[in-house]
C-alpha positions as semicolon CSV with decimal commas, in nm:
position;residue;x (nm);y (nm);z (nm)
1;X;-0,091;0,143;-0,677
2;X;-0,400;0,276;-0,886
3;X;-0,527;0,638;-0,795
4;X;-0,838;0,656;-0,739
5;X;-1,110;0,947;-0,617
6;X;-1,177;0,762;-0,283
7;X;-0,778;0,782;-0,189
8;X;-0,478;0,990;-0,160
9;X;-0,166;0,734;-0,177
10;X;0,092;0,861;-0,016
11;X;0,513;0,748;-0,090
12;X;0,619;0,398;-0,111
13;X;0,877;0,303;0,095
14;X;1,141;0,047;0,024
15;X;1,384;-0,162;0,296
16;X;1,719;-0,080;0,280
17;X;1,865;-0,270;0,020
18;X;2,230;-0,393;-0,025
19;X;2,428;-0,265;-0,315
20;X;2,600;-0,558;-0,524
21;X;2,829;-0,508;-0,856
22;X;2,715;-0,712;-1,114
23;X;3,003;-0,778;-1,377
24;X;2,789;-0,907;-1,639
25;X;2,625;-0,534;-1,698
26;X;2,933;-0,364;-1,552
27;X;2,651;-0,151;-1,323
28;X;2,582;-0,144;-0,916
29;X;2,227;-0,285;-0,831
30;X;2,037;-0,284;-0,469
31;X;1,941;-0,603;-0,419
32;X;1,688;-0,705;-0,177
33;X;1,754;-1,051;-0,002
34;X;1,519;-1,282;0,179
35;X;1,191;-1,188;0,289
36;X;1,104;-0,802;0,311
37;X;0,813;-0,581;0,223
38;X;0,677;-0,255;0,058
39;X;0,485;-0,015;0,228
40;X;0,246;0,253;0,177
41;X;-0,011;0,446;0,310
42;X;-0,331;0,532;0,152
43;X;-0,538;0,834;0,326
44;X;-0,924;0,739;0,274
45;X;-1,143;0,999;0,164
46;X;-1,296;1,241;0,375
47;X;-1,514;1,375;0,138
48;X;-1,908;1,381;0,177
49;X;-1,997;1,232;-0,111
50;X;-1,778;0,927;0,016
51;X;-1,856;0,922;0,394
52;X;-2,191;0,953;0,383
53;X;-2,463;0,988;0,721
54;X;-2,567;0,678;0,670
55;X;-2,431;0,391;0,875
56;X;-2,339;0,192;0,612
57;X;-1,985;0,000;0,564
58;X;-1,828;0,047;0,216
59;X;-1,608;-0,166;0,045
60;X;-1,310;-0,001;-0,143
61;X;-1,071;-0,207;-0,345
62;X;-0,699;-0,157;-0,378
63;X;-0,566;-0,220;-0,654
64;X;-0,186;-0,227;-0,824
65;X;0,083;-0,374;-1,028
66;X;0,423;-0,515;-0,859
67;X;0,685;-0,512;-1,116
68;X;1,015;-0,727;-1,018
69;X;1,276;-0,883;-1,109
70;X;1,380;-1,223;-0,952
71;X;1,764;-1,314;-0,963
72;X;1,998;-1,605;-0,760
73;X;2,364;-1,636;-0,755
74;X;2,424;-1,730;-1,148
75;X;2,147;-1,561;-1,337
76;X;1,854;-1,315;-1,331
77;X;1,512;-1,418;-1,456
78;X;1,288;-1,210;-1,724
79;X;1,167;-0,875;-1,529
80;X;0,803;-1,005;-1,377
81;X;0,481;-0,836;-1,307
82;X;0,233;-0,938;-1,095
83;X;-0,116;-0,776;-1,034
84;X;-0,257;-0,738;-0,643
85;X;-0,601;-0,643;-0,465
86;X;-0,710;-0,567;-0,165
87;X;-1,080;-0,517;-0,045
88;X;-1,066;-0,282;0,232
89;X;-1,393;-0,197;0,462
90;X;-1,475;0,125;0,543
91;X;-1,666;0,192;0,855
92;X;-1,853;0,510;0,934
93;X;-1,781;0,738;1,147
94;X;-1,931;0,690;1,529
95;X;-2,153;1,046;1,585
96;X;-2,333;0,899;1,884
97;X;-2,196;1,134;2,210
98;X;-2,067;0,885;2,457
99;X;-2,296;0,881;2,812
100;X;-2,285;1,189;3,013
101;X;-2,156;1,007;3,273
102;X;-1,827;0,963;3,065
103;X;-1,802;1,274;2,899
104;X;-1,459;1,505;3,014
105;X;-1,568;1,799;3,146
């Protein structure tokens, strides 16, 4: 993922991933099989000068690189990159005090 002012991206995480030998390149590989996906968290800014009083939405956009390499049970495939987005909407905070009626006292 691309830094950026507006977020603080916090580790990737990977699925476990099975270990296979590969004699071609004499080397141990993981290998991920099937369907699986990559995570991370990104912490939105909490700064003023991003969240401001108004009560206006903001649109922040993700953006990244996912750099792979496909293989199947006789060869693997050039190493592949492939650029992702996200547009993410970012909703003020709520500062109106909820009725007295269902404040905790």
């Amino acid at each position: 993922m691309e830094a950026s002012p507006d977020l603080r991206l916090l580790l990737l995480r990977y699925p476990d991933a099975k270990v296979l030998f590969l004699p071609a390149i004499n080397e141990s590989v993981p290998v991920y099989e099937r369907s699986f996906r990559l995570l991370q968290d990104v912490v939105v800014s909490a700064d003023r000068t991003f969240i401001s009083s108004s009560t206006e939405a903001k649109t922040i956009t993700l953006k990244g690189t996912l750099f792979y390499q496909a293989c199947d049970s006789e060869k693997c495939y050039l190493p592949q990159k492939s650029v992702v987005s996200w547009d993410v909407r970012v909703v003020p905070l709520d500062r109106e005090r909820a009725p007295e009626a269902m404040q905790h006292k």
